[in-house]
ROFI-105944 format. One record per residue (C-alpha): x, y, z. Coordinates in steps of 0.02 Angstrom, whole numbers, plus 50000, padded with zeros to 5 digits. Each point is the difference from the previous one (the first is absolute). Layout:
# residues N
(atom (X Y Z))
...
# end
This chain:
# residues 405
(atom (52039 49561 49189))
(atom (49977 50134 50117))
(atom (49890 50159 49988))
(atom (50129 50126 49954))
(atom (50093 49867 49863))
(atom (49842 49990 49935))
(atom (49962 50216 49974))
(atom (50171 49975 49957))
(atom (50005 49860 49866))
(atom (49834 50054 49922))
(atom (50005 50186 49975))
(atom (50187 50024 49972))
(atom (50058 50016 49827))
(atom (50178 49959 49955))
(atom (50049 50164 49967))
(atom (49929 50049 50149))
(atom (50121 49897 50100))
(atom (50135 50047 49912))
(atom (49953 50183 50041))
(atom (49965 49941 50187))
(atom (50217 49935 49999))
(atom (50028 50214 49968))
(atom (50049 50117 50137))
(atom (49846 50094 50058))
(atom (49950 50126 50124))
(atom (49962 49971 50180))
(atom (49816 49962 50025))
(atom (49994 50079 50188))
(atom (50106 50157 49979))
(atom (49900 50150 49937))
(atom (50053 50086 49840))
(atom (50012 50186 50028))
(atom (49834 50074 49937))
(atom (49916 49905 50102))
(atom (49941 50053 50172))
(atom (50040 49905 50182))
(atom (49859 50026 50108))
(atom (50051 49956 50198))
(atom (49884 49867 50020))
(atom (49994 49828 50082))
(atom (49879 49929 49895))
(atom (50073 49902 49877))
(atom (50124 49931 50158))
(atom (49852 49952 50068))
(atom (49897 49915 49864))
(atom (50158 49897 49953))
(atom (50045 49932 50173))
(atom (49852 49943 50029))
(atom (49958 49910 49817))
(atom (50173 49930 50056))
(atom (49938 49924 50169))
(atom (49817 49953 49911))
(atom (50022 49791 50024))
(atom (49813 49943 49935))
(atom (50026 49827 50023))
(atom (50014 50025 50188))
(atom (49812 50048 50017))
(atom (49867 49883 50021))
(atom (49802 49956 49977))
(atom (49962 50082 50157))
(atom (50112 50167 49960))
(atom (49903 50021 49853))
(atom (49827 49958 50072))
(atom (50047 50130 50155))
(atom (50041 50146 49861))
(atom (49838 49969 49906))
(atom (49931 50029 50148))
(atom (50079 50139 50071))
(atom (49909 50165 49993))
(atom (50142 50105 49973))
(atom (50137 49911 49920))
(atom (50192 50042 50023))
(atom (50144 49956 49901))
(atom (50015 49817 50076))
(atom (49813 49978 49943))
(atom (50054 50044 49831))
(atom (50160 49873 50006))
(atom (49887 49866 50047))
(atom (49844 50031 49876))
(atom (50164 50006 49845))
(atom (50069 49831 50048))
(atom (49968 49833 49935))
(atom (49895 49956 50157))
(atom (49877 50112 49953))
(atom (49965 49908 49824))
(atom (49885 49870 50063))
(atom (49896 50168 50071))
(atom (49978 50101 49823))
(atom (49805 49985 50031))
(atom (50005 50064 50176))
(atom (50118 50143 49946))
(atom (49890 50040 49860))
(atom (49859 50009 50103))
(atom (50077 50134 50129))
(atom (50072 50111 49871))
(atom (49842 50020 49917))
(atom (49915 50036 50165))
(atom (50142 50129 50024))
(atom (49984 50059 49845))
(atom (49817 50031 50014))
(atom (50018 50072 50162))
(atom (50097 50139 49923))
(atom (49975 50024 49830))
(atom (49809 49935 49974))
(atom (49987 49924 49841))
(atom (50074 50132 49894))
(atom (50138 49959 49865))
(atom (50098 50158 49937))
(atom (50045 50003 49830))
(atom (50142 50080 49884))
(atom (50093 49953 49866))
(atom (50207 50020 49960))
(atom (50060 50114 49875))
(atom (50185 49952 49904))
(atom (50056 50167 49954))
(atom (50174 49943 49950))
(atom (50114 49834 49997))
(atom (50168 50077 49996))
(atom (50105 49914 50128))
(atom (50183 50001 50071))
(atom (50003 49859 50119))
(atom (50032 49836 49971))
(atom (49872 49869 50090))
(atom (50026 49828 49932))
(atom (49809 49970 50017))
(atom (49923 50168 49939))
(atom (49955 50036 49818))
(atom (50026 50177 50007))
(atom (50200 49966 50037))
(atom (50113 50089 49906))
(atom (50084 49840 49901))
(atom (49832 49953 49956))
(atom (49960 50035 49809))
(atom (49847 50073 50018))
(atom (49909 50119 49881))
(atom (50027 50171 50134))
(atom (49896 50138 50001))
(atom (49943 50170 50105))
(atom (49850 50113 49993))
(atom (49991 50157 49980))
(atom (49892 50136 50077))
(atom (49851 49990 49884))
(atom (50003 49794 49983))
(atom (50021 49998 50192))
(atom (49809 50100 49996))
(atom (49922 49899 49841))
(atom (50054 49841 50111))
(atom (49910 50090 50168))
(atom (49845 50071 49926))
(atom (49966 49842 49920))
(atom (50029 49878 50164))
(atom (49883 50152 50082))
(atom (49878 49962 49896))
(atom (49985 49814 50066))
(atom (49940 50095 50179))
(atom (50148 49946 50074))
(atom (50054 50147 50119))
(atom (50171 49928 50079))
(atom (50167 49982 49884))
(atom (50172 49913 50015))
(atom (50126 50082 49904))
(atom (50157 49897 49970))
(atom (50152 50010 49895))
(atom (50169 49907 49983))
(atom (50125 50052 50106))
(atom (50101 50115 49913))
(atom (50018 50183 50060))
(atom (50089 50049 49851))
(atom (49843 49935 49890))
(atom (49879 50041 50127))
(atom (50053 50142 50116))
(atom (49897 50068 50144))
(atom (49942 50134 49912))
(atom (49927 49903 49852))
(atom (49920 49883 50142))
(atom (49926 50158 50084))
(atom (49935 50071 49833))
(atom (49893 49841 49988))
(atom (49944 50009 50203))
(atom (49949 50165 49945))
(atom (49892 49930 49836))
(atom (49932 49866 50092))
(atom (49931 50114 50155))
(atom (49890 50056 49858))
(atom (49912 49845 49975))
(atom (50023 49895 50141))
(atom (49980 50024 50190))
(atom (50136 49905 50073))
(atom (50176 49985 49901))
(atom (50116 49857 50048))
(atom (50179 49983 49954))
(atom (50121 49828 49949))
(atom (50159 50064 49971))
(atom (50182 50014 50006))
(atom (50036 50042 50199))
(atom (50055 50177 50035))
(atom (50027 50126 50133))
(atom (49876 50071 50112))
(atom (50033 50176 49919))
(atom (49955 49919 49843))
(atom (49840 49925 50084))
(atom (49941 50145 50067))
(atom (50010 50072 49836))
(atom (49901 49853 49923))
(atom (49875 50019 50150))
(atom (49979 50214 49938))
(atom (49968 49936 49817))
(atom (49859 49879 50074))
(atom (50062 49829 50065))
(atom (49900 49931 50127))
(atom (50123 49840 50033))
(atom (50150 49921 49948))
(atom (50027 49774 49987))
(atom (50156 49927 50009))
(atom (50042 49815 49954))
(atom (50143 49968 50080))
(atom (50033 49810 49909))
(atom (50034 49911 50157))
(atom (50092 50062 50171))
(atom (50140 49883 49963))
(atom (50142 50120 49994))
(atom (50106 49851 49910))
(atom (49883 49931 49912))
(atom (49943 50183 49943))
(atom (50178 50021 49926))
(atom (50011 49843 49886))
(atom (49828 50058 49929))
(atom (50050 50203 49971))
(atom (50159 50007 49891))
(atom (50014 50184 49975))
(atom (49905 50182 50019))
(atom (49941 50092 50142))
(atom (49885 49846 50034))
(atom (50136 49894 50068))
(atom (50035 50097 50145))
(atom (49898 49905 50140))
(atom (49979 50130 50130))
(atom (49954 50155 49897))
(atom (49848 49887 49908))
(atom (49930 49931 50206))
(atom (50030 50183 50082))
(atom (49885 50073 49844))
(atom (49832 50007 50088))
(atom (50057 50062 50143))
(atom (50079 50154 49901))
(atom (49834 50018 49919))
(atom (49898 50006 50149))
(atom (50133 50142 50041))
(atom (49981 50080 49835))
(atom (49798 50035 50038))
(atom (49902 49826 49905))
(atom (49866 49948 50124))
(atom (50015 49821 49934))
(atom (50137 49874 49978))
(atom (49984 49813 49913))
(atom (50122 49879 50040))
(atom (50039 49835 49901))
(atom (50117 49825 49984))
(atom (49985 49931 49815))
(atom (49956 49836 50077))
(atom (50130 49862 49937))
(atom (50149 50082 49973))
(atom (50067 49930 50181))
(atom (49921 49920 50146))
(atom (49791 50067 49988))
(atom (49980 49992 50199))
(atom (50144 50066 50037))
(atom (49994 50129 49858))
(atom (49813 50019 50052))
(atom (50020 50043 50199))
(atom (50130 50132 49968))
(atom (49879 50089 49850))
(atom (49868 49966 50154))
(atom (50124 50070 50146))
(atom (50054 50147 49898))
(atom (49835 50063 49983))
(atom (49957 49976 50170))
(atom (50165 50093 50072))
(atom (49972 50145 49889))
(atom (49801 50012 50051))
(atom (50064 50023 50170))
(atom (50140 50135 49950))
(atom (49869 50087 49911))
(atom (49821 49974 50065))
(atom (49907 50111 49869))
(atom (50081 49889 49847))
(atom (49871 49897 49898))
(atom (50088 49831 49967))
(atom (49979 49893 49854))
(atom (50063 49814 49958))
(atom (50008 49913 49831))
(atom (50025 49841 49975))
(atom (50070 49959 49833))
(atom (50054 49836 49938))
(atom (50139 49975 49879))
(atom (49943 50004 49821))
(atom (50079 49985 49824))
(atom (50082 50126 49905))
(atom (50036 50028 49803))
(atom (50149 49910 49927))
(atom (50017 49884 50172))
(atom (49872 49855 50022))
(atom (50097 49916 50108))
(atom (49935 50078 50168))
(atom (49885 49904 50089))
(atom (49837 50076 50073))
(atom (49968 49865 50126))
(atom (50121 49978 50102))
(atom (49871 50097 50111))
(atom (49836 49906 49995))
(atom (49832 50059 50030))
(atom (49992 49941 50176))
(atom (50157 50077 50050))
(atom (49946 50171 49920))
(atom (49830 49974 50113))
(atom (50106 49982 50129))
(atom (50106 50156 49994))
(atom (49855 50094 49942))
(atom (49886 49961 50160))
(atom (50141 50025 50106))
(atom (50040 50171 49956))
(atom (49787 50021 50010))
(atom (50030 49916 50197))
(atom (50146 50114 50025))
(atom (49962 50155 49960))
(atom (49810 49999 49986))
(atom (50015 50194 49933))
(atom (50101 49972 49841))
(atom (49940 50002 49833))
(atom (50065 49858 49897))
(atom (50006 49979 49826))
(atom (49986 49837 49892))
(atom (50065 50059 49820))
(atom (49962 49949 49836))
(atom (50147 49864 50006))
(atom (49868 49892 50075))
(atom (49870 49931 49905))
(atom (49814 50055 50017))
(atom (49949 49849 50107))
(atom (50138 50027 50128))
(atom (49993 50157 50001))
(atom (49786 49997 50026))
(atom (50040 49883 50141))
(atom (50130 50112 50082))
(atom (49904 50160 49991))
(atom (49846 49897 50083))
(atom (50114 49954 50142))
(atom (50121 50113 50057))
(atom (50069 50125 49850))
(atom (49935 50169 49981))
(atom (50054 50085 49839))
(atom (49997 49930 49840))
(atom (50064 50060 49826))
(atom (49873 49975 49841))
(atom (50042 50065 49803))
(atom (50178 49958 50017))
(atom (50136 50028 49885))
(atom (50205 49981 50037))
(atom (50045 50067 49817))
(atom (50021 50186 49979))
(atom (49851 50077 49896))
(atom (49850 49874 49994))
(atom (49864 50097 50059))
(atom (49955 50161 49885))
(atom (49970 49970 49812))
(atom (50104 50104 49959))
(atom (50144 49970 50085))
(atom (50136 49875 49920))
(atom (49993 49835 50091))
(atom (50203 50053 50029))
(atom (50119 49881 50129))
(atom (49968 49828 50053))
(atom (49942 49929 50168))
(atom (50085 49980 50159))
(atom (49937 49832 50029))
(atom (49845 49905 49923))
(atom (49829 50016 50117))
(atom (49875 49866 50030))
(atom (49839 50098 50022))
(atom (49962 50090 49856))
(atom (49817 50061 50049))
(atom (49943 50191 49957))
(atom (49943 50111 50145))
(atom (49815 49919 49963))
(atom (50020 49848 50000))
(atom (50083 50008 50162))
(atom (49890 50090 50071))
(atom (49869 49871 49955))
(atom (50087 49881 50082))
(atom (50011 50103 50184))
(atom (49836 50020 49988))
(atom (49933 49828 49956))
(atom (50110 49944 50173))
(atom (49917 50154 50086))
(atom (50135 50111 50026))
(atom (49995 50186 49958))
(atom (50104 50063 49881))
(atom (50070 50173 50049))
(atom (50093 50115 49915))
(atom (50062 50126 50110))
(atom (50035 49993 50174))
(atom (50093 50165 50055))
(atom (49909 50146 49968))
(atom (50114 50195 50046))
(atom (49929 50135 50068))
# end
């Protein structure tokens, strides 16, 4: 069975391939709020995932980009192919030398914040998609602070805000009302949500965002459209184009993401890598971010399988975005258990998430444990107790690393 029967024998529901037979809108043609930026990027990053053939490089490519100084994009190619599996160790060992080299031994820390699970897209692998019967819930104003002032209390200074992605449930107002709470208790505000326009960012970025992530799933335009059914979500080029408009819209940072095992992981994995690296050189002053997240169950569908991924293969990508782009931060999220995620943050990773929740409400008393969780987590640690375990490897656990004046 091949890779994409599999996804799509083992996450499709009947009744989601019955709704797959129905006419649907085109997944490259922008729908008419949504704003065309005249940009090559996306035309870029696609070509050349197109022309990425990994099984043409060998032992001696890969040994060459470990190597290498300053890597380029072939360096990258070769370090993501399967030649480079029998050289994990040596990878390992030169992305924590460049990770030294430029970020010491400090690990920053922050934790996400689900501030609503309202959704109007329809991703066959999410469990925040709109067919999904799922308890739903939204914050308000004054549960949006008990949640804050509580995860302040932790010492954590850096937040994620995320919500579904539904702009009727969750417009950018309400999302800028809770920038504007958290910039009372935190010191650097980070947002995963629905993608918008760079007017919209810019008002995001005056309410107190620091930086916007983007998953975009995989870079598989085809692939992409068997997997988003309906919503804004399904249309391909507005979701890749979104960091760019945020970098327009004012956010000094931008995070960029594959949900690695949807499609083909290398492939998926060198355009996440090449889009990053195009837009660092359209915008010099952008602080660039990767994630690296791994496909993990959701409520009411067991039937995904976390693995197809193995721990090797996520070493791999993660040490080659670490070789790459020795400047990025990268993030290992709670979808990893504590002992791979330990290992990663000792090698390569930067940024790591502690005190996690992906329900809506779980952190105040005296807020109502209200919606359920996007997907379930592996690492369920408090802020303590990973701390504790930074320090016991001897890294330095820092909470803020931007400071305005």
């Amino acid at each position: 069975m091949s890779k994409d029967e599999h996804i799509n024998e083992s996450i499709l529901s009947d009744e989601i391939k019955e709704h797959q037979k129905e006419a649907r809108i085109d997944h490259m043609t922008y729908l008419p709020d949504m704003e065309v930026l005249e940009s090559d990027v996306m035309e870029r990053v696609i070509s050349a995932m197109e022309s990425y053939d990994y099984e043409k490089y060998t032992a001696a490519d890969v040994l060459r980009a470990i190597e290498n100084e300053n890597r380029t994009p072939e360096d990258f190619a070769a370090l993501l192919s399967p030649a480079a599996m029998p050289f994990l160790e040596e990878m390992a060992q030169a992305a924590k030398k460049e990770k030294e080299k430029h970020f010491g031994n400090s690990i920053c820390f922050f934790t996400p914040l689900y501030i609503a699970n309202y959704c109007e897209n329809y991703c066959i692998y999410c469990g925040f998609n709109c067919h999904n019967k799922i308890k739903r819930a939204k914050l308000n104003e004054s549960e949006i602070e008990a949640e804050m002032a509580e995860i302040a209390k932790t010492g954590l200074q850096e937040i994620l805000i995320l919500t579904g992605e539904s702009k009727k449930m969750s417009d950018v107002t309400y999302i800028g009302e809770a920038c504007k709470i958290a910039r009372k208790y935190f010191k650097v505000v980070g947002l995963e949500v629905y993608p918008m326009n760079s007017d919209e960012y810019a008002y995001l970025h005056k309410c107190g965002a620091d930086y916007v992530t983007v998953f975009q799933e995989t870079y598989h335009s085809d692939k992409y459209e068997t997997l988003h059914l309906a919503g804004h979500k399904r249309i391909f080029p507005y979701r890749l184009n979104a960091q760019e408009r945020a970098l327009k819209g004012g956010m000094r940072g931008v995070g960029f993401a594959a949900l690695l095992g949807l499609d083909d992981f290398r492939k998926d994995a060198f355009a996440t890598g090449m889009h990053a690296y195009l837009l660092q050189r359209k915008y010099p002053h952008a602080e660039i971010a990767f994630s690296c997240p791994r496909l993990r169950p959701i409520i009411n569908n067991d039937k995904i399988n976390p693995m197809d991924v193995h721990e090797a293969q996520l070493l791999q990508v993660v040490t080659a975005y670490r070789l790459f782009m020795p400047y990025a931060s990268i993030t290992v999220s709670t979808r990893e258990c504590a002992r791979v995620r330990d290992n990663l943050m000792n090698i390569a990773a930067t940024k790591i998430s502690a005190g996690v929740s992906t329900g809506i409400g779980s952190h105040a008393k005296d807020v109502e444990d209200k919606g359920d969780e996007q997907f379930e987590i592996s690492d369920g640690r408090s802020v303590t107790e990973v701390i504790k375990a930074m320090e016991n490897m001897g890294l330095q656990p820092v909470m803020n690393d931007y400071i305005y004046v």
